[in-house]
C-alpha positions as CSV (number, residue, x, y, z in Angstrom):
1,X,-33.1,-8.5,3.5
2,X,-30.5,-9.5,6.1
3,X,-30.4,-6.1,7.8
4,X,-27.0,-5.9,8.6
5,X,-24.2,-3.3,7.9
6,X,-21.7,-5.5,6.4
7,X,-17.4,-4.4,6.3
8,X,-15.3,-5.4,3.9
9,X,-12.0,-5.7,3.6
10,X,-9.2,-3.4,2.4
11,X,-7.1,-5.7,-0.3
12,X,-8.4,-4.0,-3.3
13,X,-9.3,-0.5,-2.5
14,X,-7.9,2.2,-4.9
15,X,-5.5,4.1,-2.5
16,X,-2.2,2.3,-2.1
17,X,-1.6,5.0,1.1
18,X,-4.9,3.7,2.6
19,X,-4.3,0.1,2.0
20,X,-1.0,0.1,3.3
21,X,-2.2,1.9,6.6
22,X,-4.4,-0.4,7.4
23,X,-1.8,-3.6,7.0
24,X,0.1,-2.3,9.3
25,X,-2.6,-1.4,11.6
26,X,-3.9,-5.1,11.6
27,X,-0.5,-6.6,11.6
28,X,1.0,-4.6,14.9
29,X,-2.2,-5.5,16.7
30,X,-1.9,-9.2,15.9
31,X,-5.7,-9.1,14.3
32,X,-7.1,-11.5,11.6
33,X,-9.2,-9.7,10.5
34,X,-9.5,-5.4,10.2
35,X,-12.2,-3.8,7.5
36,X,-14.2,-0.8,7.1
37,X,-17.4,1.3,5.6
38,X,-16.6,4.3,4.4
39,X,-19.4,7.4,4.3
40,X,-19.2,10.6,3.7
41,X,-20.4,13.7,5.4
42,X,-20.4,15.6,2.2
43,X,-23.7,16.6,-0.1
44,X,-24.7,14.7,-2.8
45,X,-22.4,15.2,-5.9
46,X,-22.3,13.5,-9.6
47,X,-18.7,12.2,-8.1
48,X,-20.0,10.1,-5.9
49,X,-22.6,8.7,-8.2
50,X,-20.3,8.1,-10.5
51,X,-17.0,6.5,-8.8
52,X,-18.6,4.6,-5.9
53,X,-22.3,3.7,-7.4
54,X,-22.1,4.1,-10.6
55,X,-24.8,2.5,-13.0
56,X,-28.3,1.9,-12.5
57,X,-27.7,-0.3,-9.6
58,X,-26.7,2.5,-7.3
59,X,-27.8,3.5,-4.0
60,X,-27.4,6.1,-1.4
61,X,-28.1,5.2,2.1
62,X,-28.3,8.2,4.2
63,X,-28.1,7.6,8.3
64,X,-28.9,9.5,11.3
65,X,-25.2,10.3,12.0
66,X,-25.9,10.4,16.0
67,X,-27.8,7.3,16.0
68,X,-25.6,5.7,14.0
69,X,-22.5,6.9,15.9
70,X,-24.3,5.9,19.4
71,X,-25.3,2.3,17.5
72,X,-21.1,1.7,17.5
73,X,-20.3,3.7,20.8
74,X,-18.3,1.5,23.1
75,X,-19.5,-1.5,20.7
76,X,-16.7,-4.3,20.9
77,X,-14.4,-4.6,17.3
78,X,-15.9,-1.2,16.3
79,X,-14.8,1.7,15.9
80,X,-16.5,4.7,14.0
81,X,-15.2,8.6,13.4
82,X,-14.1,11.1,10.9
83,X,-11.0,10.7,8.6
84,X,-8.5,12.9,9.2
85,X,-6.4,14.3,6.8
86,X,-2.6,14.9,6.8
87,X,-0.3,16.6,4.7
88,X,2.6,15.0,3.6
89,X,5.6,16.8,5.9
90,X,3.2,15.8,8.4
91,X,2.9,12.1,8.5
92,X,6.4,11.8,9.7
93,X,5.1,12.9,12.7
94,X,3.4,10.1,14.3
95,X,4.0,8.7,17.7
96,X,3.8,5.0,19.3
97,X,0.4,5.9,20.7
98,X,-0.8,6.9,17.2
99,X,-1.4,3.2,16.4
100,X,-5.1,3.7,16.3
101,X,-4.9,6.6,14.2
102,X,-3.4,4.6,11.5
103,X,-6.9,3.9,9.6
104,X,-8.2,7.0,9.7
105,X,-5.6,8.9,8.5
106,X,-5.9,10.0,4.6
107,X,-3.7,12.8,2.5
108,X,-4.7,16.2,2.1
109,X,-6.1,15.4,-1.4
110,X,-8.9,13.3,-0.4
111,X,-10.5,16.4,2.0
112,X,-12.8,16.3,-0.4
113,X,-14.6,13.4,0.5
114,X,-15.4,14.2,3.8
115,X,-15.0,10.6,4.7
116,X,-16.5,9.0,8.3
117,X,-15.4,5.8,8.4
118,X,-16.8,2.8,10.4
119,X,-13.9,0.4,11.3
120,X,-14.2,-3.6,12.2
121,X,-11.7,-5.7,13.6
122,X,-11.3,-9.2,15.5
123,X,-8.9,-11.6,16.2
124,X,-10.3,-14.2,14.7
125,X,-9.4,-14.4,10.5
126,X,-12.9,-13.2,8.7
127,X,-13.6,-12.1,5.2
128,X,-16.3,-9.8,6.6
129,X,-18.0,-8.2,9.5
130,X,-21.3,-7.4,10.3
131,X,-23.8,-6.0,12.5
132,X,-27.3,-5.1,12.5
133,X,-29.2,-2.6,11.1
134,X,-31.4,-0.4,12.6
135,X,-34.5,1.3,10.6
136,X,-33.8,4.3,13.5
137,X,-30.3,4.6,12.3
138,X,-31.6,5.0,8.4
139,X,-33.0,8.7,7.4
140,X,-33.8,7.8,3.9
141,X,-33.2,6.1,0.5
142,X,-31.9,8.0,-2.6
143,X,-31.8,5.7,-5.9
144,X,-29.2,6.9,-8.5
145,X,-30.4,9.3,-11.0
146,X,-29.4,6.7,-13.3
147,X,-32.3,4.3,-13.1
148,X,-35.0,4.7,-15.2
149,X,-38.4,6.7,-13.7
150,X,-40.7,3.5,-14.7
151,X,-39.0,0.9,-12.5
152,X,-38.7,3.6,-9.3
153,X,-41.9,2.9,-8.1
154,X,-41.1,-1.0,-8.3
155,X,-37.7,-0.3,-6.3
156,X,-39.8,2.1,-3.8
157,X,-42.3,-0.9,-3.4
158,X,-39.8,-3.7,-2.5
159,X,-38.0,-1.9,-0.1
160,X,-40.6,-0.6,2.0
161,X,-42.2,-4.2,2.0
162,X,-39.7,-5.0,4.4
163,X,-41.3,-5.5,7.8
164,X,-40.5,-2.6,10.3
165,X,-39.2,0.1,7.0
166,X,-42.6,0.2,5.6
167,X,-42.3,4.6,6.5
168,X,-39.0,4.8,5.0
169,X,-38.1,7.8,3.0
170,X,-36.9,6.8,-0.6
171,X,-36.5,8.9,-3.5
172,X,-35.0,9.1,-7.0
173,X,-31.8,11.8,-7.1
174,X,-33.1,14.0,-9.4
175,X,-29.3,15.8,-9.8
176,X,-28.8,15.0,-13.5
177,X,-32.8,15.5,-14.7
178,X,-34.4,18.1,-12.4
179,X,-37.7,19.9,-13.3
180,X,-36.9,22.5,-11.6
181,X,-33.8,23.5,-13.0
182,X,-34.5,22.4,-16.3
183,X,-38.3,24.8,-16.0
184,X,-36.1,27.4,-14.7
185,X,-33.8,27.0,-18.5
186,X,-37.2,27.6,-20.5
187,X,-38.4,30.2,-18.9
188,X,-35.8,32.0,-19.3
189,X,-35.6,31.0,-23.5
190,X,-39.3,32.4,-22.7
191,X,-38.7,35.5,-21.2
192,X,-36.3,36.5,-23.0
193,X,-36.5,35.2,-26.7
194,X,-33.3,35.5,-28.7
195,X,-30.5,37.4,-27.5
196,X,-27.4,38.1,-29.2
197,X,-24.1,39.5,-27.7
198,X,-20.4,39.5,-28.0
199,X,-18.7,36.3,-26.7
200,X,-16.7,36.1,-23.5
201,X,-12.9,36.5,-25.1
202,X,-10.4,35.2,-22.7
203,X,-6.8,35.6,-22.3
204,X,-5.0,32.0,-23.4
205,X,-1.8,33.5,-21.2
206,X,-3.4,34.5,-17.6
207,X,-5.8,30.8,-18.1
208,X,-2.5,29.2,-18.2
209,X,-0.8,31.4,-15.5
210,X,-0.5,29.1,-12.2
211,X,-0.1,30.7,-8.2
């Protein structure tokens, strides 16, 4: 394991907005290179399994946001805070001194997310940049609820061979198969047997009715 936070760049990411903010971000400073992580701040949800790690290879790191913000703080060709998000009368708006606003600005459709980002830059052309990784900056592990219970152990056993992460907190996302929940289902069957009532009738007309 290298242990090293690694940025990519922007070329291929999904938002056209996004991509194009950061272009121009890198081409008025003159840098060769500009790339970022992106995080969220928000709770686990089967979105984010599902868009940014889908499969069986997935994995959610989950930092100590204040050591990982002091790991970056003042750090040279870094730069690391929330997204903020703009609607679109708004954009318009921005002023010469904004410049370094431009890559953490997002629409008001992706407030969602919740996105911290973690920005990289140099003058120098680069495909990537890294730097290291802390186990202090790392609160745990969550594999996707997609790989299968019988290799988690194996997964759990490799990554806490590492030297130095041997305590590290790593556990399967039980979000699409939990006991509890699914206990909490047949108890109820149990405790309450068959039960027949009327079905819920909606109205088609107010379901379509929009504010």
């Amino acid at each position: 394991m290298r242990r090293q936070i690694t940025l990519g760049g922007y070329a291929h990411w999904v938002d056209a907005n996004d991509r194009r903010a950061m272009r121009l971000y890198q081409e008025t400073l003159h840098y060769g290179f500009v790339g970022a992580m992106c995080l969220t701040r928000a709770a686990e949800t089967f979105h984010h399994w599902e868009i940014f790690a889908g499969g069986a290879a997935g994995v959610c790191i989950v930092f100590k946001r204040e050591a990982f913000e002091q790991a970056f703080r003042g750090r040279t060709h870094f730069m690391a805070k929330p997204m903020e998000y703009t609607q679109l009368t708004q954009i318009g708006a921005l002023q010469a001194n904004d410049i370094h606003r431009l890559p953490f600005l997002k629409r008001e459709g992706f407030r969602d997310e919740r996105e911290f980002r973690l920005l990289g830059y140099t003058v120098e052309p680069l495909s990537t940049l890294s730097a290291p990784l802390h186990r202090e900056m790392v609160s745990r592990v969550i594999v996707s609820p997609f790989v299968h219970k019988a290799f988690f152990d194996s997964i759990q056993a490799v990554l806490r061979a590492i030297e130095g992460w041997s305590d590290l907190p790593i556990q399967r996302s039980s979000l699409t198969d939990n006991d509890t929940w699914q206990a909490a289902l047949t108890d109820f069957v149990a405790r309450h047997g068959s039960v027949y009532s009327p079905w819920m009738e909606f109205d088609a007309e107010q379901i379509l009715t929009e504010d």
